[in-house]
N, C-alpha and C positions, 0 to 999 in steps of 0.2 A: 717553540713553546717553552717556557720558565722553567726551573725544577718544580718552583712554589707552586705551579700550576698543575703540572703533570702528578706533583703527589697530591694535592689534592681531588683531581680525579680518580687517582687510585681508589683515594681513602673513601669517594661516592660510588665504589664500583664493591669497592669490600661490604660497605654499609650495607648496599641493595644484596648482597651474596648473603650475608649475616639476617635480613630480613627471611628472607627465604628457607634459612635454615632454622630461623624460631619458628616459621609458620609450621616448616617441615615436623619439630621436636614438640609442639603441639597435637599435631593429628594425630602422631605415633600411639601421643599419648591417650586421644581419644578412644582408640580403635582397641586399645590393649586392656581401657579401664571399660571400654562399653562391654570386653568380652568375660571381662572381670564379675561385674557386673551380673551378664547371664550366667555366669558358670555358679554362684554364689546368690545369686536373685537378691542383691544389693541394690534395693530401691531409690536407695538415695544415693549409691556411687553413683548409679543411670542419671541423676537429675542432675547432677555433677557435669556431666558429662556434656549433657546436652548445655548445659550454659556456657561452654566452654567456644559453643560454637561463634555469638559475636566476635570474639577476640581475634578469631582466624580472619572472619571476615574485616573487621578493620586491620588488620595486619597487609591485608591484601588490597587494599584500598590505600594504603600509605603507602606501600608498595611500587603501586600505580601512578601514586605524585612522582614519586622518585623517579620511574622511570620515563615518565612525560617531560619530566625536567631535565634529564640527563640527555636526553635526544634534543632536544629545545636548546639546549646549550653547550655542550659537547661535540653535537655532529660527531657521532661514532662511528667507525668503517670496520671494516674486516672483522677482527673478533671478539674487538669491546660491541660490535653491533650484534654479532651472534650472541654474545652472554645476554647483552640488556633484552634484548627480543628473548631470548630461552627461558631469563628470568621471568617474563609478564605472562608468558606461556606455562611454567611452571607452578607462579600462584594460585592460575585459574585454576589448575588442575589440583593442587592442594587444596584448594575454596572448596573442592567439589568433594574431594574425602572427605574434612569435614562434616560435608553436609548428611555424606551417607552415614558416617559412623553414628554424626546424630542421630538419626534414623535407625541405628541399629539400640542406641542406646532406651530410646522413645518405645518402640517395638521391647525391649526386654521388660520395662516398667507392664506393658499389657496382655503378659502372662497370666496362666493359672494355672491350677493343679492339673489338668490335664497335660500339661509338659512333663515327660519322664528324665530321666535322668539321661540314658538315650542322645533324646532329641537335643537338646543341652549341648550335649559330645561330639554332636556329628559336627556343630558349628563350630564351636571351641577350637575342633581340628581342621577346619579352616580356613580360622583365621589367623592360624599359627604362619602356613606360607605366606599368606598374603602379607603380614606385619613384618614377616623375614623380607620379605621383593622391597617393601616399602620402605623397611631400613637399607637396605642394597643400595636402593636406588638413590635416596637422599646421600649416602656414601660416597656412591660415585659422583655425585652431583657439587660434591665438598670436595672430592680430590682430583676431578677432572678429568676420570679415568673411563674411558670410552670403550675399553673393555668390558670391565664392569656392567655399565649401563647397556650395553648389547645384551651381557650375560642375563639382565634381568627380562629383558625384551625376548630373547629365546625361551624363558621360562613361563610365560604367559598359559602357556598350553597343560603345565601341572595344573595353575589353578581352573581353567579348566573341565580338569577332568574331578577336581575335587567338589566341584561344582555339580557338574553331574552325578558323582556317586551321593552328594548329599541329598539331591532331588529325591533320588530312586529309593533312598533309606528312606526320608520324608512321608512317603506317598504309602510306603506299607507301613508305615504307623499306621497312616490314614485309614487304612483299608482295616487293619485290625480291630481298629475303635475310631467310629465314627465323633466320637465326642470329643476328637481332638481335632477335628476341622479347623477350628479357629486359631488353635494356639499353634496347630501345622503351618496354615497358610501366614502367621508372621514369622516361624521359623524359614518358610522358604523365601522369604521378602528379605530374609537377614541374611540370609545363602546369596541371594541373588544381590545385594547391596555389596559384598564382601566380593563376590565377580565383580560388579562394576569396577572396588577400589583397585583389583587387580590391573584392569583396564589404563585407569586412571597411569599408572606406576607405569605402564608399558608406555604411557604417552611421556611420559615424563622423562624415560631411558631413550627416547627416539630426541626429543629436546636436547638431553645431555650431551646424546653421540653426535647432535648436528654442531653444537654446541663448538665441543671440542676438535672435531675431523671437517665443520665446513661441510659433509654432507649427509643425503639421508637415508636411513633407514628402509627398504623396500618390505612391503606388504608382502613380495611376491616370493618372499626366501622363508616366510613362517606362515603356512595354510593354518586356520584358524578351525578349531574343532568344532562339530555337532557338538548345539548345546540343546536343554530341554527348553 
């Protein structure tokens, strides 16, 4: 194979990594302005927000050329075939925070004054680790560090339990004043969207580490907690 050839593989291998990591500097951005958003009940940061989401999705969709064409033409083995696969694996899983962050953003917009200050804070606190796993992970996904992306895959279990203690705070609102039914049940939808992205981030540290080490990750070394 040519040099002329070989660097210009590089530079389709760099592209698709650089894809990856705008789509990654996107969602961050989503998650951090949607919480923004509810901590402040900025109406229009949340509308913000939510439109932000085509962009992910074509991001991921061009994404998907690239890496249709790079296998089409390239024939990749060893561990340009692990990145390219990690990579088409990874967008999905970035398509898919977007989607929830959307949703948390959408959800903050259909508030009312029956949300206290409280209820606000328990999410806020939240989605502090989750935005911390989700910068980690994109990290280690940039510096190839297999460490790292374990480290985030063992943390799985904080979010978690923060999960569960939001629930249990949630529910004696509930119980307090019934007239926060409504505004309860989209705070727990935003609880529970911000566990999913955790999710998401562990799938994406299990990508990185097969990524880089060739193998995978076992289910059976992190028992996964009682959720509500």
């Amino acid at each position: 194979m040519s040099d002329h050839i070989v660097s210009a593989y590089s530079e389709e291998l760099e592209r698709l990594s650089a894809e990856i990591m705008k789509m990654g500097g996107i969602v961050e951005t989503m998650i951090a302005d949607a919480t923004r958003a509810l901590a402040s009940n900025d109406l229009e940061l949340a509308k913000e927000v939510v439109l932000r989401d085509p962009l992910v999705d074509a991001i991921e969709s061009d994404a998907e050329r690239q890496i249709v064409s790079l296998i089409a033409r390239r024939q990749p083995m060893g561990h340009d075939l692990r990145m390219i696969l990690s990579a088409m694996k990874i967008s999905g899983e970035l398509e898919r925070i977007g989607d929830l962050s959307k949703n948390i953003a959408k959800r903050a917009q259909r508030l009312d004054e029956n949300v206290n200050t409280e209820m606000r804070n328990a999410i806020i606190r939240m989605a502090q680790p989750v935005s911390r796993q989700l910068n980690n992970v994109l990290n280690a996904y940039a510096g190839a560090n297999a460490d790292m992306a374990k480290a985030v895959w063992e943390s799985d279990d904080d979010i978690d339990n923060h999960y569960n203690s939001v629930f249990r705070e949630m529910l004696t609102y509930l119980i307090e004043d019934p007239r926060r039914i409504t505004a309860g049940a989209h705070m727990l939808f935003m609880a529970k969207n911000l566990e999913r992205i955790g999710d998401h981030c562990t799938n994406i540290a299990e990508f990185v580490y097969y990524q880089v080490i060739g193998d995978y990750l076992s289910e059976l070394e992190r028992p996964k907690q009682n959720q509500f």
